[in-house]
N, C-alpha and C positions, 0 to 999 in steps of 0.2 A: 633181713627183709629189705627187698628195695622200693623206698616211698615214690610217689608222684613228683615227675619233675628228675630223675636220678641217673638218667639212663645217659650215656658218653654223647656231650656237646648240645645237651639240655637246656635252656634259657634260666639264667639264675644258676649253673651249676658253679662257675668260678673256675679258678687253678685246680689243675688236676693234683694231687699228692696220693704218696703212699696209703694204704690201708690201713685203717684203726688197728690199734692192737685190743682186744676184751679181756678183759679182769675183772677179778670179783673182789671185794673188800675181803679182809681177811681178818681182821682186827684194827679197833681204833684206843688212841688214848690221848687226855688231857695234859698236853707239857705246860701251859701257864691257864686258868681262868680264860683265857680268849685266843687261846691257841691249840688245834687241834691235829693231832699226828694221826692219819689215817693210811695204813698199809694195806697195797693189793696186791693180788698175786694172780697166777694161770701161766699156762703152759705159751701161751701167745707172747708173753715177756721175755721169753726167749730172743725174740727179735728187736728188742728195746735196747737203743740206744745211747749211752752217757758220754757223750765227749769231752766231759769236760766242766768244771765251776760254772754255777749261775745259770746251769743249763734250763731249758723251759721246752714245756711241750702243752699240746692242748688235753685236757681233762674232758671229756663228754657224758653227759649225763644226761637221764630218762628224762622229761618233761613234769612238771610236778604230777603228783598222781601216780605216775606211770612206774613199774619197774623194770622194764626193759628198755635198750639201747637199740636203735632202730638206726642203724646204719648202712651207708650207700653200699652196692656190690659193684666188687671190681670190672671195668670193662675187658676187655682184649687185650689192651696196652699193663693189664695189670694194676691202673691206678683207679683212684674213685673224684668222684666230682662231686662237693656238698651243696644239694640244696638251700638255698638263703630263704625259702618258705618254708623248711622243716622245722619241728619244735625241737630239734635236740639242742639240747642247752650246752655251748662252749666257752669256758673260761681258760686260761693260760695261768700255769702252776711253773714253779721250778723243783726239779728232779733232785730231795733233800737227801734220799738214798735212794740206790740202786744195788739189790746181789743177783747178780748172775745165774751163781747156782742155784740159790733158793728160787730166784724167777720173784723177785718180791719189790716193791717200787713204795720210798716211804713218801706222802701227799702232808705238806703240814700246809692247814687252812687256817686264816684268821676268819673269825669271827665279826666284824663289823659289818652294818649295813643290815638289807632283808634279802643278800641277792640269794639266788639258787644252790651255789658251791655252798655259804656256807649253812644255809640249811642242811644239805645234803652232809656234810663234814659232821655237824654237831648230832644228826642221829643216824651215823653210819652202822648198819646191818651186816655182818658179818652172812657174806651169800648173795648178797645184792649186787648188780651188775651194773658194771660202768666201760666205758673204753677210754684209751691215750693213745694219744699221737708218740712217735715218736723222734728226738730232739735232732737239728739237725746240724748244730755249732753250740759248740761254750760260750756260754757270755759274758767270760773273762777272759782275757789275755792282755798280760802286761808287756809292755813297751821293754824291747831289750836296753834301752837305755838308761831306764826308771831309777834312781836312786832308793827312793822311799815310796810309799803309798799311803793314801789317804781315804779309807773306804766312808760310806755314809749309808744311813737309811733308817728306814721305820719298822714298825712288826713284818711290817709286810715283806719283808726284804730280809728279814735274821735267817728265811732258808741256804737265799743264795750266799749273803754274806758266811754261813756258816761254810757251807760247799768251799767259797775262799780260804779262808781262814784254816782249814783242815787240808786241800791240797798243798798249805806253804805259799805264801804269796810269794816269797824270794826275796824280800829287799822289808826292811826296816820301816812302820806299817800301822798306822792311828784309823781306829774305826768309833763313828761317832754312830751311837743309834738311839734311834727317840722313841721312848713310849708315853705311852698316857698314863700310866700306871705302874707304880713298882713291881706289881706282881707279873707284869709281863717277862722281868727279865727272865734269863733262859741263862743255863752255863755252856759259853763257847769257845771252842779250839782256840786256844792262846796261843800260837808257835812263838820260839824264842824270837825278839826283836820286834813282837808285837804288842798294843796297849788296846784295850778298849771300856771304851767311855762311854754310860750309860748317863741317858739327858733324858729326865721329866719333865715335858710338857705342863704347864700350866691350863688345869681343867676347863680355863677358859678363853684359851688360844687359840690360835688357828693352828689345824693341823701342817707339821715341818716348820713350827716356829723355832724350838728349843735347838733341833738341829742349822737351822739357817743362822740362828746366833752363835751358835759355836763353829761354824764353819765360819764365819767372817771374822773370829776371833784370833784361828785357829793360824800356828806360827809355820809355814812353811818354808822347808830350808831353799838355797838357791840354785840347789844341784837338779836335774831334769828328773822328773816323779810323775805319778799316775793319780790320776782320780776317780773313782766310783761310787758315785751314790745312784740308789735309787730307793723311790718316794713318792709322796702325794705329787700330783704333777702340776701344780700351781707351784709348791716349794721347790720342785725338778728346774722347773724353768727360772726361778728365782737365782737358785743356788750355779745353775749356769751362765746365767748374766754377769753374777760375781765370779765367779774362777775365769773366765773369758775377756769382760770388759774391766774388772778393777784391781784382778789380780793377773793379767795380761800371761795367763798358761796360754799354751800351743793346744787346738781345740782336737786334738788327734791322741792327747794327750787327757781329754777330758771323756769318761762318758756317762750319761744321765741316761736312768731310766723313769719315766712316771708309770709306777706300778698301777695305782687307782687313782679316781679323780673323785672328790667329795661332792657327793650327791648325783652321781654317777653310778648305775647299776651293773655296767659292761662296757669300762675303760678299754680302747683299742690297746691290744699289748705290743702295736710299734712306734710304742711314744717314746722319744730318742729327748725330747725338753728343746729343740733347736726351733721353732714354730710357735704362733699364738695361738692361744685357745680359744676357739669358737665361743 
């Protein structure tokens, strides 16, 4: 169905992009107390994209209430234009699995906050329809230089780090990740010459405190290496003040992502940590 406001060069339509792909949930399940793995599937996933670790695409979803995904129809040129007065609710996930054949795409949602996703994650319906975008670059690739890597980050972030961690990062590889709670941890891809270090937060910290202290702790050798973390985006921009200004890395060498912002219901997902916060 195409809403008011949808039609090619519309006011409020934005960048043109490819056409949602629709899927229906297929099944969900609980990997920790506040982590939830929801699987979708449909014949339109056929056209779905994985390039690659860390990959992200948008998630859209009905409007509370609603069960259906009301989405733009393509123009002439084949693309669509998203209304910014539509209620279709979009958040930015990364692509934890993808099978091909099965046509299957695995969504794992955290649980914090009251936003929409993860409403929609914690009583995911098996038949319920959603649509995704699909991804249009990995958001990993290490420097062919790299000697070592240095990955980082919070729940929110154990999808892509796993995506890492599972295609081989290549080079000799410390991953620090923070929860609030032991039962978050999860078991992940260890590849040979890799460590990871799980850091709890003190329940009365600020979120990416445990991680920011072990990154400033953390021994890095003198040979040229990679960095990734991504995180709450207060600690994002913290953690790259330090690798930049006190531990003087090459910033091409560095990359932050701020996944969510506390007390933020719909953090932009092109927060790179290079900028102040509003």
């Amino acid at each position: 169905m195409t809403g008011p406001g949808r039609s090619p060069g519309s006011p409020g339509g934005g960048r043109r992009r490819p056409p949602p792909l629709r899927a229906e949930v297929l099944r969900s399940a609980r990997v920790t107390p506040n982590l939830v793995r929801v699987t979708v599937g449909g014949a339109a996933l056929e056209r779905f994209n994985f390039p690659g670790p860390a990959s992200h695409f948008k998630l859209m979803l009905p409007p509370p209430g609603q069960h259906e995904v009301d989405l733009p129809e393509p123009g002439e040129d084949g693309l669509v234009a998203f209304d910014r007065a539509s209620p279709l609710v979009m958040r930015t996930y990364t692509a934890r699995r993808f099978d091909r054949q099965a046509r299957e795409l695995d969504i794992e949602v955290v649980l914090h906050g009251d936003g929409p996703a993860a409403h929609w994650a914690a009583d995911a319906t098996p038949g319920s329809r959603i649509a995704v975008s699909s991804p249009r670059s990995s958001g990993f690739a290490r420097p062919a230089d790299a000697r070592w890597l240095l990955l980082g980050g919070d729940t929110s972030a154990m999808p892509a780090l796993a995506t890492i961690l599972e295609n081989g990062p290549g080079a000799a590889t410390t991953c620090l990740i923070e929860l609030s709670d032991p039962s978050e941890q999860i078991n992940l891809p260890a590849p040979q010459g890799c460590k990871v270090e799980w850091l709890v937060r003190d329940p009365s910290a600020e979120p990416g405190s445990a991680l920011l202290d072990r990154l400033r702790s953390a021994v890095l050798p003198p040979t040229p290496g990679f960095v990734w973390i991504a995180a709450e985006a207060s600690c994002i921009r913290a953690a790259r003040r330090h690798l930049l200004t006190e531990r003087g890395l090459d910033r091409h060498h560095v990359v932050t992502r701020g996944y969510w912002r506390a007390g933020a219901v719909n953090h932009p997902d092109h927060d790179f940590g290079d900028d102040q916060l509003g």
